[in-house]
C-alpha atoms as a printed R data frame, in Angstrom:
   type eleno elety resid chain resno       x       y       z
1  ATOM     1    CA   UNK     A     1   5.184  -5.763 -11.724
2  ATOM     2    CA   UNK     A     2   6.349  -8.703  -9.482
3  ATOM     3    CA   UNK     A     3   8.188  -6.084  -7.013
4  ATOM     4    CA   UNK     A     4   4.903  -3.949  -6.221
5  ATOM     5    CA   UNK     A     5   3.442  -7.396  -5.428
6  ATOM     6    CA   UNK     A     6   5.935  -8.185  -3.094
7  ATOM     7    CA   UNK     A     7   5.671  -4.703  -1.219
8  ATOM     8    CA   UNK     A     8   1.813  -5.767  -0.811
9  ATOM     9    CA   UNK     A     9   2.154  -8.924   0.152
10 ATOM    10    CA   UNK     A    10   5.534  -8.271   2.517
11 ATOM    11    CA   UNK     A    11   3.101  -5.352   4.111
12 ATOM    12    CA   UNK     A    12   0.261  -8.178   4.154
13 ATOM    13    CA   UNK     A    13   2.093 -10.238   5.907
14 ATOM    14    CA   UNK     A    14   3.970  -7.974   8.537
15 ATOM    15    CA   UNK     A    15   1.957  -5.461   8.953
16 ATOM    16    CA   UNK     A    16  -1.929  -5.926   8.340
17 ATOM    17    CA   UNK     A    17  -2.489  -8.118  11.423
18 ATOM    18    CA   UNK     A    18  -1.721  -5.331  13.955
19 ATOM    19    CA   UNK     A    19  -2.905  -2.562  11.738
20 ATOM    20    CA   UNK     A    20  -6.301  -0.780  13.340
21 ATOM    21    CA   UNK     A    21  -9.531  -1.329  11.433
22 ATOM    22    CA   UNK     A    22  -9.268   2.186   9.571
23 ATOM    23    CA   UNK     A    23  -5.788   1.413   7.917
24 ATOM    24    CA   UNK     A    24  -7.092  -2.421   7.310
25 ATOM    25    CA   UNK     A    25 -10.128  -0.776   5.550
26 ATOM    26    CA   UNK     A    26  -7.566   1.637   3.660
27 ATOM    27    CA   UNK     A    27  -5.335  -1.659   2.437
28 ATOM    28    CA   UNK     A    28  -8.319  -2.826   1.235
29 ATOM    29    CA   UNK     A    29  -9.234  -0.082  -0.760
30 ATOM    30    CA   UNK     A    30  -5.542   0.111  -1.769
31 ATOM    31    CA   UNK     A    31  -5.959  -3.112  -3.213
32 ATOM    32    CA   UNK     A    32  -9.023  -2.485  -5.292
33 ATOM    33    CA   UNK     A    33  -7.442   0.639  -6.970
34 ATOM    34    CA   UNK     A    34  -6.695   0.282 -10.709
35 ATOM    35    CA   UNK     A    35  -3.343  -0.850 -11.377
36 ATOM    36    CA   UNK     A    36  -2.135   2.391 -13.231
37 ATOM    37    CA   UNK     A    37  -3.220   4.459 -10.378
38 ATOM    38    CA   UNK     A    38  -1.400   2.177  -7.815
39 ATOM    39    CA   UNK     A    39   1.573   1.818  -9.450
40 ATOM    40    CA   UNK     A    40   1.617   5.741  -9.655
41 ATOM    41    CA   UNK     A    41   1.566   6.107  -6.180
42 ATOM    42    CA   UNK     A    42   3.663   2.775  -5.046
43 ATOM    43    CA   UNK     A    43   5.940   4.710  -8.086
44 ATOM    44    CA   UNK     A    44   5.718   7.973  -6.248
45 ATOM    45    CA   UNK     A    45   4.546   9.430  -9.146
46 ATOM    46    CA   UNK     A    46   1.408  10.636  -7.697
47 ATOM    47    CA   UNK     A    47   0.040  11.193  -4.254
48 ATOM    48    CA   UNK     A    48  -2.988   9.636  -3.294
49 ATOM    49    CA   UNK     A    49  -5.470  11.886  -2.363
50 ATOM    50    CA   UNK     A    50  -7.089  10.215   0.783
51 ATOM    51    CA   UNK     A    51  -4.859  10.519   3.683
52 ATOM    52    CA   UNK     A    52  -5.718   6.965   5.458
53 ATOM    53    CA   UNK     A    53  -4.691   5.035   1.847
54 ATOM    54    CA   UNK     A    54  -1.548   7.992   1.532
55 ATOM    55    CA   UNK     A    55  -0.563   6.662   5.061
56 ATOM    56    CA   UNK     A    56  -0.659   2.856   4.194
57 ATOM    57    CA   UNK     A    57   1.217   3.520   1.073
58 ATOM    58    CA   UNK     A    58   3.845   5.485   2.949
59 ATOM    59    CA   UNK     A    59   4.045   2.309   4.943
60 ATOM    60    CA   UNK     A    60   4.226  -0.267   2.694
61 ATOM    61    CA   UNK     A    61   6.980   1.934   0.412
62 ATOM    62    CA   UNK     A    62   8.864   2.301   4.408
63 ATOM    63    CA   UNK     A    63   9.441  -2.129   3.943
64 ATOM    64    CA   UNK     A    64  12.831  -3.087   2.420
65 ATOM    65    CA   UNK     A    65  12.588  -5.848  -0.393
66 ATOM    66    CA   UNK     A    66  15.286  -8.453   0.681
């Protein structure tokens, strides 16, 4: 779906420089996630279970889509 990619790629851009290592290493593992199970939890269909990739999907799904 074109709008999950541009919630990743808005977070990419705006947030990932300044995040800490741990949620960089959580993006990164967000990003090599099957695409059913991440569009369940960009979806909010499901909840990830690992709190550090739970918190960087909170905070890409917290970015407004202009």
């Amino acid at each position: 779906m074109r709008e999950l990619d541009e919630l990743l790629v808005r977070y990419l851009d705006e947030c990932y420089p300044q995040d800490n290592d741990a949620d960089k290493a959580a993006f990164r593992e967000v990003l090599e996630l099957a695409d059913p199970v991440l569009n369940g939890y960009l979806l909010q269909r499901q909840r990830p279970p690992s709190e550090p990739i739970a918190r960087v999907i909170d905070r890409i799904l917290r970015r407004d889509i202009t």
